[in-house]
N, C-alpha and C positions, 0 to 999 in steps of 0.2 A: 520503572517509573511510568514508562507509556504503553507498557504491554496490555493493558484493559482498557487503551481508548478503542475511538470507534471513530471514523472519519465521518464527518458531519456536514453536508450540503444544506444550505437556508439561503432562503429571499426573503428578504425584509425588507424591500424596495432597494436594495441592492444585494448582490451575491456574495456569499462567504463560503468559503472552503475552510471548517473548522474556525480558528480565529483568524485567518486571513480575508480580506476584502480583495473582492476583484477588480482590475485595475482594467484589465483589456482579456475581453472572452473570443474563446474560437477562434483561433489564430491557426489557419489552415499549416498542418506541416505535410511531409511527404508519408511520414506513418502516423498523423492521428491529430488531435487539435489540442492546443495550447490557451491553457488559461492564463493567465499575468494576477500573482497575487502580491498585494503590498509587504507583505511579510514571510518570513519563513517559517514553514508548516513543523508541527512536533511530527514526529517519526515516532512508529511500537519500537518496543528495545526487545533484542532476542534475536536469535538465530534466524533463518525462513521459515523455520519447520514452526520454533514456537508460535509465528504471526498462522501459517494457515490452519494449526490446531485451535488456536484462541476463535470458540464459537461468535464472538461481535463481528468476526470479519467474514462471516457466510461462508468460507474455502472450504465448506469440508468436501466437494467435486475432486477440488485440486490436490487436495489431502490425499485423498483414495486413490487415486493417480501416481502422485508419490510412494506410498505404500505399498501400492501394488508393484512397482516399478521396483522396487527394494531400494527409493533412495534416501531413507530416512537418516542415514549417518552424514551423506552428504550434506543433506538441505540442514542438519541438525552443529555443522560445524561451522566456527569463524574465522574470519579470513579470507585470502583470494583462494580462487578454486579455479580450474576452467573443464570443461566438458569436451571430449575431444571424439 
């Protein structure tokens, strides 16, 4: 269903993250900053692999990376995983 969006940043005299309006931006954390949106964001559907294959989302660095690394069956399954 979401696997062809594309996440979508706009100011239109306020900020939107796809169809969410921002409530409160830059919200210092200890690893990285925090936007506050009024609603909840759609998410691509699919595995990892399918999101950094799918060209709208630019990964293909991170693709080649994966690929090279041989972890395409990992990134390609569902469910918990953990990396040890």
């Amino acid at each position: 269903m979401f696997s062809n969006s594309t996440f979508c940043l706009l100011y239109q005299g306020s900020l939107y993250f796809n169809q969410g309006t921002v409530v409160k931006g830059e919200i210092q954390a200890s690893n990285g900053v925090i936007y506050l949106v009024d609603e909840v964001l759609d998410v691509p559907e699919g595995t990892i692999l399918d999101v950094i294959n799918n060209p709208a989302y630019n990964l293909s660095g991170f693709a080649n990376l994966v690929h090279g690394a041989g972890l395409d069956r990992t990134f390609n399954s569902t469910g918990k995983f953990e990396f040890r």
